[in-house]
N, C-alpha and C positions, 0 to 999 in steps of 0.2 A: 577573529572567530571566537563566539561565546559556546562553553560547553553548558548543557543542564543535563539533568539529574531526572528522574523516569517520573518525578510529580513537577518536573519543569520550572524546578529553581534554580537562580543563574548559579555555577558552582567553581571552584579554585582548580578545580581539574585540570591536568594539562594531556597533552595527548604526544609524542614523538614517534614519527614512522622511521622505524630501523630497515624495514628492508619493503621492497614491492616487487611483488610475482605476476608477470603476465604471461597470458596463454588462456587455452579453454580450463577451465574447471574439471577436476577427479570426482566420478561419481561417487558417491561415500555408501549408501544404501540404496537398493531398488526399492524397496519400501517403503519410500519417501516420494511421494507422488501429489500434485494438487488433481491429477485424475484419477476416477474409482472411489475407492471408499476417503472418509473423510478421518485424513491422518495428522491433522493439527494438534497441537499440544495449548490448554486453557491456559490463560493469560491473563494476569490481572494489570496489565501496560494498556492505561486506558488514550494512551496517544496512536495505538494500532487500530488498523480498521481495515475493512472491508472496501475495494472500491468498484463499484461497477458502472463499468461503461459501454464500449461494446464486445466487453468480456469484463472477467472476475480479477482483480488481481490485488495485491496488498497496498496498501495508503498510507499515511501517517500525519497526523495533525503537527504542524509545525510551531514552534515558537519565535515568529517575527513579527513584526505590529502590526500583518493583516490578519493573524490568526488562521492562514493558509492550512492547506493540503501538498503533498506531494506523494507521488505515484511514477510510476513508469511509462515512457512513454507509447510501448508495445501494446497496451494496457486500453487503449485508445478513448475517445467518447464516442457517443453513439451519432448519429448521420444528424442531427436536430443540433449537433456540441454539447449536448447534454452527457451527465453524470452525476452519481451519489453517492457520497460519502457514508459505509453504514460501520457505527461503533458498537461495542458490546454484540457483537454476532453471537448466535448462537450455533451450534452445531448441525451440519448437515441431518435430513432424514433419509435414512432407509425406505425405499422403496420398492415394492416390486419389479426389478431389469435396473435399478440402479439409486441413487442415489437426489434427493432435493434441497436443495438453499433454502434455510429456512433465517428470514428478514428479520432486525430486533425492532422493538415498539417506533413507532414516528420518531419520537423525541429523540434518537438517536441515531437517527438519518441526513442527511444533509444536501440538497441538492446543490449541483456546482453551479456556477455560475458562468457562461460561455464568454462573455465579456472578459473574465478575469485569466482565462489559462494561458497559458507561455510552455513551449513545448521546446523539446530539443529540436534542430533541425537537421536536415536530410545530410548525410544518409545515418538513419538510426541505428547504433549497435553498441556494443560494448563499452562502454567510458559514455556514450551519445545515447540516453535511453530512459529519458527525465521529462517529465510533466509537471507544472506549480500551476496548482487553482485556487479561487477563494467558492465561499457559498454564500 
């Protein structure tokens, strides 16, 4: 296993797990929502993204020699196996009744490639709940 570094140079880092906790997750904040208003904190981790498929959910550019994506597999593609990968998002708008996705330029979009994705398989949950695509 190689670690890297948030501008994705290989690094001497090591990583040791002392202890692992399983169970459901402690809610920490109600206020912490990706529904309603838009409560993301800016980011300059330019390997984060946006991915949409047949919903919203978060991405991440990987560092292996296809230059992949990975996502969740709850996250789905859309009924065609399509998906896009979008970076530098910018912040939701304000709307009247609620709230719109607003998309960053082309250049920072990515369409998936249906060919390319490898999903977890059935039954999808907890530890099972992964998708790797290329564009």
């Amino acid at each position: 296993m190689e670690l890297f570094d948030q501008a994705g140079h290989a690094s001497d880092y090591a990583v040791q797990v002392v202890a692992i906790q399983a169970g459901l997750p402690t809610l920490i904040s109600k206020d912490k929502s990706l529904c309603g208003p838009d409560s993301r904190e800016l980011s300059s981790f330019k390997r984060s993204g946006r991915y949409l498929g047949s919903g919203g959910c978060s991405g991440w550019l990987i560092n292996d020699r296809n230059g992949c994506f990975l996502s969740a597999h709850h996250c789905g593609v859309d009924a065609t196996g399509s998906g896009v990968m979008e970076f530098e998002v910018p912040l939701s708008r304000a709307v009247l009744g609620g709230y719109v996705i607003v998309h960053p330029p082309p250049e920072h979009q990515y369409a998936l490639d249906p060919a390319s994705l490898i999903r977890a398989t059935s039954p999808v949950g907890v530890g099972n709940d992964w998708q790797y695509f290329g564009w």
